[in-house]
N, C-alpha and C positions, 0 to 999 in steps of 0.2 A: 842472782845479780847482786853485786857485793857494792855498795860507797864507802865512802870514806870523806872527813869533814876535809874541803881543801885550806889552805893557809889563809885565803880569804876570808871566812869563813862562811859559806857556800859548800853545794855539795860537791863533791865532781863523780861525775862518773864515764869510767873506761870507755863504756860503747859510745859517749854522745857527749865530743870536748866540749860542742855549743853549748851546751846545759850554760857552763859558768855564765859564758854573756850573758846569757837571756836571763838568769838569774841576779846579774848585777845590772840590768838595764829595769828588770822588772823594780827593784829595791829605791834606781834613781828615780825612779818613773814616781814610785809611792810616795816618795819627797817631795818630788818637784809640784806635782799634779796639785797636790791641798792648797801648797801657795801661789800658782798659778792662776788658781779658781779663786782664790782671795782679791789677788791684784787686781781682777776682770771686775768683780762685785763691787771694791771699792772705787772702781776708777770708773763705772757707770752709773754709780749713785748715791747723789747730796741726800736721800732722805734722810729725816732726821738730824741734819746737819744747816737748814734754813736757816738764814740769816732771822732774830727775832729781834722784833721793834714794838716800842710802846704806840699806842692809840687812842684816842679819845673820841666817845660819841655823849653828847647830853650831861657830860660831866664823868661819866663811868669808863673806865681805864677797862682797853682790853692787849695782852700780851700778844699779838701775830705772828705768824710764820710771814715772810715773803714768799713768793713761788709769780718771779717776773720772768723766766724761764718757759719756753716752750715745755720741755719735760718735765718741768718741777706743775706744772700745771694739769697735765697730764694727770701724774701720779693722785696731786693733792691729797685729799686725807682718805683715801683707798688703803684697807686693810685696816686702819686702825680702830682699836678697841675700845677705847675713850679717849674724850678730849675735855683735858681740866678746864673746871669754872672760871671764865675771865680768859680763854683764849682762843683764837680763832687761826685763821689761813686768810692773806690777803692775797686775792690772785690780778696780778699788775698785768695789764695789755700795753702796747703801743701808743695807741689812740683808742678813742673812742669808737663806738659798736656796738652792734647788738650780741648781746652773749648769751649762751646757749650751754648748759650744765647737766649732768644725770651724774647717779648716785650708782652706779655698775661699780661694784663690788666694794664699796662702802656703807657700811651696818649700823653706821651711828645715823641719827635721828638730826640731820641738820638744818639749820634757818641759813638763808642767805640775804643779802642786799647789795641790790646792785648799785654802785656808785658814778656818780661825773664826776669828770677831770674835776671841777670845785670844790668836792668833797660835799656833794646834796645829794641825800638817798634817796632813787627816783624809785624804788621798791622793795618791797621785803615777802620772802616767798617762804615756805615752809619746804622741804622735801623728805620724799618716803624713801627710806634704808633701802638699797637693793634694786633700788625700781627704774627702769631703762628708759622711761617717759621724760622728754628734754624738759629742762627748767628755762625759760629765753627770758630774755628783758625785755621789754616792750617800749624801749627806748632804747637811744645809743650811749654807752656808758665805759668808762675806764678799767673800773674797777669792780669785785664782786669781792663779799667778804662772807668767810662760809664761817660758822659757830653751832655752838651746840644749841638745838630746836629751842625754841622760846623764850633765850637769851633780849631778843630784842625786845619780844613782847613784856615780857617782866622787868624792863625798866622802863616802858613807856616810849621806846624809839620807836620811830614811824617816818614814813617818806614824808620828806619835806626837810630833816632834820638833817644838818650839817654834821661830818667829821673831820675832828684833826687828825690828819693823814701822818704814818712815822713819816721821821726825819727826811728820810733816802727817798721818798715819793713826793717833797713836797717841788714844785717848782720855781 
């Protein structure tokens, strides 16, 4: 069986003229596909890209993510490897509620507090990396602010203590 390069530059061959198509669909296919799958990635997901706002508890400044977003809530800090000293994740609801959190397929070691609309922390819970046991509030609350494990405890924060909520949250 004999080819020859054809002017496309493809092969062709005598017994089988489809070759060329299939050969040049295959090549558009290889192009299109990578950015195709790009477009789908970036256009299902703000991680990393959260709106970030200053906060205040007790006097001590912590940098947040928002996640007021049903998905962005979801997601929260799932997958990630660490999270620097002085930042956290504020996850915004509607209204007030009882909320209900687990650490499924989040590895870092995080404290949470759950917030009211006033910004008074009605509790603060520790949670275990990985572990599928719900974390709930035992009250109805706004807001739930996730941080690295023992951030609250080493500045002396505790329920009862007020936050300055960022900007975009306050009412």
């Amino acid at each position: 069986m004999s080819f020859r390069i054809a002017r496309s530059g493809g092969l062709h061959d005598p017994l089988n003229p489809g070759r060329e198509r299939e050969a040049a669909l295959i090549h558009i296919c290889a192009r299109i596909l990578p950015l195709a799958m790009f477009l789908v990635l970036i256009s299902n997901c703000r991680a990393g890209v959260l709106p970030k706002e200053n906060m205040y508890i007790s006097g001590h400044k912590l940098k947040v993510e928002i996640a007021d977003e049903r998905e962005e809530r979801v997601e929260g800090l799932k997958f990630r490897k660490r999270l620097a000293e002085n930042r956290g994740m504020l996850f915004v609801y509607e209204k007030e509620s009882k909320l209900s959190f687990w650490m499924k397929d989040t590895v870092l070691p995080l404290s949470i507090a759950f917030i009211a609309s006033d910004g008074t922390i009605r509790e603060i819970r520790d949670m275990e990396p990985l572990s599928l046991n719900p974390v709930r509030s035992s009250r109805n609350v706004r807001y739930a602010l996730e941080v690295n494990q023992g951030w609250f405890k080493n500045r002396g924060i505790k329920a009862g203590d007020k936050v300055q909520l960022p900007t975009s949250q306050r009412n």
